[in-house]
C-alpha positions in Angstrom: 0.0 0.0 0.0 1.2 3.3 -0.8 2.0 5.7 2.1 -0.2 8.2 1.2 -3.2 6.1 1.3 -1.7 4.9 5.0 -1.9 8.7 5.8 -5.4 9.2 4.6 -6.0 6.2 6.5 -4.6 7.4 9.9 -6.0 11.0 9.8 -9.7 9.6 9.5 -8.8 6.7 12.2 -8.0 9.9 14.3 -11.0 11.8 13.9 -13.2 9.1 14.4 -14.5 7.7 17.8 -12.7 4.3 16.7 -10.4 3.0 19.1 -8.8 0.1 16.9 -8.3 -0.6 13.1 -7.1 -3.1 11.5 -6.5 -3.3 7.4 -5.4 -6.1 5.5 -5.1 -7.2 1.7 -2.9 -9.9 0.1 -0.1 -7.8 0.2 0.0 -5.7 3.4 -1.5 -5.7 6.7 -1.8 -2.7 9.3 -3.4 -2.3 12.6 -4.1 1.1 14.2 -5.0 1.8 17.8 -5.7 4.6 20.4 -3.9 4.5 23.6 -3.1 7.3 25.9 -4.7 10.6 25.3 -5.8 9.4 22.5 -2.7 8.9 20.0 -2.7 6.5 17.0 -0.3 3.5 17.1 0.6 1.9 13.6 1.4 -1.5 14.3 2.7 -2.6 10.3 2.5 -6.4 10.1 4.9 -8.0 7.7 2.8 -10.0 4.6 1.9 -13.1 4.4 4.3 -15.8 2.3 2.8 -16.5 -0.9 0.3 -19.9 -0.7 0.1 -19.7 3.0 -2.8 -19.3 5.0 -3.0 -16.1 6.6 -3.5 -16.6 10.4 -5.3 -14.5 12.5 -3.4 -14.1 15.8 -7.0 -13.2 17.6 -7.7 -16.1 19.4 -11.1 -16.6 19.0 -13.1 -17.4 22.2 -15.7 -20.2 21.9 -19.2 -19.2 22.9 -20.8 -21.3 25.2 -24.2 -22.5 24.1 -26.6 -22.5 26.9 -28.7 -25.5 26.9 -32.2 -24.9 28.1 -34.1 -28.0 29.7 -37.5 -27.5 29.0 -39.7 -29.1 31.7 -41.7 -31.2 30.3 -44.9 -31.1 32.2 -47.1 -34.4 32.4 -50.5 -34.1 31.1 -53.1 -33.7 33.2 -56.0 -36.9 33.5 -59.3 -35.7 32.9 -61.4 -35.6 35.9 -64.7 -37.5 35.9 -68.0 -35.2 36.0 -70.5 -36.3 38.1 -73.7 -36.0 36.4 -76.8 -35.9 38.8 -79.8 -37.9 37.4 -82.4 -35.3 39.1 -81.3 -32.8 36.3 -80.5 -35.1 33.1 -83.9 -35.9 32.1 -82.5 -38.5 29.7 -81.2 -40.8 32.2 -81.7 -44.4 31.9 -83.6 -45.6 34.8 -83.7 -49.2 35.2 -87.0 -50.7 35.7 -87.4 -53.3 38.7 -87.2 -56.9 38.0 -91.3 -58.1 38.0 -92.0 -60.1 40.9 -92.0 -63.7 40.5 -95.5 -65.4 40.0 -96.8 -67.1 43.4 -96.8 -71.3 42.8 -100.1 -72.8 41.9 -101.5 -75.0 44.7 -102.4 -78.3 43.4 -105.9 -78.4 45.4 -106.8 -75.1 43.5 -106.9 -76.8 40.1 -108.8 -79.5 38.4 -106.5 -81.8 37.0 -106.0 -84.6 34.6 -107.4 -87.8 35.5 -105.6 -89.9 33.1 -102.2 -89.4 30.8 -103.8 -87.8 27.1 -104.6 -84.6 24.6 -106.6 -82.4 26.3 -109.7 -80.4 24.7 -111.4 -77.3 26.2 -114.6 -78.6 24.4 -116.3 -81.4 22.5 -115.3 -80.3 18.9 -114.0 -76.7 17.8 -117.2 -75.3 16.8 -118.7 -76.0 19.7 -118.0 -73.7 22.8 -115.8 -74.4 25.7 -117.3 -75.5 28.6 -115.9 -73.4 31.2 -114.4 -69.5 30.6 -112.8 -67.1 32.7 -115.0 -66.2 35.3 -117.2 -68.9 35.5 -118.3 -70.6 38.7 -118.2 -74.3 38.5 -119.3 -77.0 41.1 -118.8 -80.2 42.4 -118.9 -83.1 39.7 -119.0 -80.6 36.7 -117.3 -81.2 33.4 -114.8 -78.7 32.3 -113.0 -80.6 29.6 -112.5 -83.5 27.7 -108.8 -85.6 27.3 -108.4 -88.1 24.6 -106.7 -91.2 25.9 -106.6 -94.9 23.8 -108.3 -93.4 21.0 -111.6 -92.9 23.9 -112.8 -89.5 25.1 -112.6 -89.4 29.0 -114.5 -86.4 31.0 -112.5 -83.7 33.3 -114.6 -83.0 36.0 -114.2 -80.5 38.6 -113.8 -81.9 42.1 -114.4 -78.8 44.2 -116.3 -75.5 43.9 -115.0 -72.6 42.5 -114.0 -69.5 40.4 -112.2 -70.2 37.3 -108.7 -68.0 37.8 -106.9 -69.7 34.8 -106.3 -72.0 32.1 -102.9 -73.6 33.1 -102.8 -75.7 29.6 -103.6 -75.1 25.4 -105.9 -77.0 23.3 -104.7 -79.7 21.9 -101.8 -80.2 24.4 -100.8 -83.3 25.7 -100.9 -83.8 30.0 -99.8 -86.3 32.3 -101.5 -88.2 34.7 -102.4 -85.2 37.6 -101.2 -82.0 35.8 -103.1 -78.9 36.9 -105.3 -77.9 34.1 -107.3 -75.5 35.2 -106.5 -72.6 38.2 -109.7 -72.0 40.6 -110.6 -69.7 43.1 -112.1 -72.2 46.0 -115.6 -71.1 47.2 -115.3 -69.8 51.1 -117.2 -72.3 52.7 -119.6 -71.5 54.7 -119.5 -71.8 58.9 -122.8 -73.1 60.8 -123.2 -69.5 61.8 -123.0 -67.9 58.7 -125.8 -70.7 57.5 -128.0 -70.0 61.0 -127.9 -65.8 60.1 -129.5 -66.6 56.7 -132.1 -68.8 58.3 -132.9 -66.2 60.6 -132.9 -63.6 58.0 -135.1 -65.6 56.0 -138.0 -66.8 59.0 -137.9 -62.3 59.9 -138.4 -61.6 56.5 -141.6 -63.9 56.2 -142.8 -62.7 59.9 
């Protein structure tokens, strides 16, 4: 570099708030500072030899990289809502189980006398016997069961209310099986019979 340039170089170093310079090309190297009362130091650094790396006497300072643990945070389970069934109209309520039916008592029902098909009636266009409701006695018939190719009667053996038919037409029954359900007649006590009597001689008085 010519020495003119180098002056140019220094005078605007000098005026400026610079405290260091440094200038370098592949043929000549300078370095100007400030020390004192503010004096400019030429420090002329001799050039590099040809097809050698020029070397930067700075030492360079490595920066620390500051490795920043993030936390990680664990999700959060979701809490369970309790949902009140007074306010969610569309809750399922469960019904209750029905009751279990009450056993038939044997001595409520007129049963078969022998092992057959039983019938409700004497052919299908004729009417049953006995429906719902109606009051049979002692020694009636209230059915027919078809045994050895011979049609035996099913008579009632006690008095009664006819509750149920325990049996379908046409089914076959064993020797005993409850056919029909009855609601027993109350019987009737000697004072219950001696108030009617009673009744009866006042009322013709």
């Amino acid at each position: 570099m010519e020495l003119d340039k180098i002056y140019q170089l220094m005078d605007k170093f000098e005026q400026s708030s610079l405290t260091s310079f440094e200038y370098r090309d592949q043929d000549f190297e300078i370095q100007m500072g400030k020390k004192g009362h503010g004096k400019t130091t030429v420090t002329p650094q001799p050039a590099p030899l040809p097809n050698q790396p020029v070397i930067d006497p700075t030492p360079v300072t490595p920066t620390p990289v500051s490795t920043v643990s993030t936390p990680v945070v664990a999700e959060a389970e979701p809490t369970p809502v309790a949902t009140s069934t007074a306010s969610n109209p569309t809750s399922v309520v469960t019904p209750d189980p029905e009751p279990e039916p009450a056993p038939i008592d044997p001595k409520e029902c007129v049963t078969a006398p022998v092992v057959g098909i039983y019938y409700p009636a004497h052919s299908s266009e004729e009417a049953p016997y006995v429906k719902l409701g109606d009051h049979v006695s002692v020694g009636q018939q209230v059915g027919l069961i078809q045994a050895m190719q011979m049609m035996r009667p099913v008579v009632a053996k006690q008095a009664g209310t006819v509750k149920a038919f325990l049996v379908k037409n046409g089914e076959e029954v064993n020797f005993g099986q409850p056919l029909i359900q009855l609601i027993p007649d109350t019987p009737v006590t000697f004072n219950q019979v001696r108030s009617v009597v009673a009744e009866r001689i006042k009322h013709f008085e």
